[in-house]
N, C-alpha and C positions, 0 to 999 in steps of 0.2 A: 643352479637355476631351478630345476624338475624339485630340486629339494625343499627353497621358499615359496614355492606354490602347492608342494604338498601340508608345509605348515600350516597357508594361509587357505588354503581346503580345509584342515582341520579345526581350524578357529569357526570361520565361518559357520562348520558344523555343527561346533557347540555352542556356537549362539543362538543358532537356531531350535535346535534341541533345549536348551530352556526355556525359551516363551519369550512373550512379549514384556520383556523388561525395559525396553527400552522406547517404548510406543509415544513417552513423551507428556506434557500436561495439556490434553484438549480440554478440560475444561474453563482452566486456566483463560487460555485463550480462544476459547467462547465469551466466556466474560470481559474481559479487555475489548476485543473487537464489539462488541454490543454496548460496552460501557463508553466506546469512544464514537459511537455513531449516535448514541444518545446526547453527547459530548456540543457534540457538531451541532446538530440535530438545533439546540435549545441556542447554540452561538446564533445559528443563522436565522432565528427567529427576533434576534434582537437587534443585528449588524446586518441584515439582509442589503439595506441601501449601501454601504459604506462597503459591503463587500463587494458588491454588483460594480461599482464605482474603477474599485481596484481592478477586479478583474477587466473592463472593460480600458479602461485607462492601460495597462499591460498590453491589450491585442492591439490598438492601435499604437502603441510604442515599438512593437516588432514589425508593424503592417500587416497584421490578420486583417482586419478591419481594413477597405479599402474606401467604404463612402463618406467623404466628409459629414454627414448630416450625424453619422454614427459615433464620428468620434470628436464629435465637438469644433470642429474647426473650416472652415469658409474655403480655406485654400488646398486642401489636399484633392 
């Protein structure tokens, strides 16, 4: 046991000991995330009513929505 954690000490160490190799693509995903809020962004400018609809139509199908005036209906 004392012996696979002195491996896993020494791995560790020479990971470290070479740098940031492994840091990843942030740019990458700078641009993704920016490109899907612009994404959004331009959807909900065209669908605003139809989306508003759904989601509203959802909260009163779970009963978020407790006043009838809100979700369309006379008898709730």
């Amino acid at each position: 046991m004392l012996e696979v954690l002195r491996r896993m000490a020494g791995v560790m160490r020479d990971r470290v000991a070479r740098g940031g190799d492994d840091r990843g693509d942030v740019p990458g995903w700078v641009l993704i995330t920016l490109m899907t809020a612009v994404i959004v962004a331009a959807l909900w400018t065209f669908a605003e009513g139809a989306l508003t609809g759904i989601l509203e139509d959802a909260l009163c199908t779970i009963g978020v929505r407790d006043s009838a005036a809100s979700c369309g209906s006379a008898s709730a």
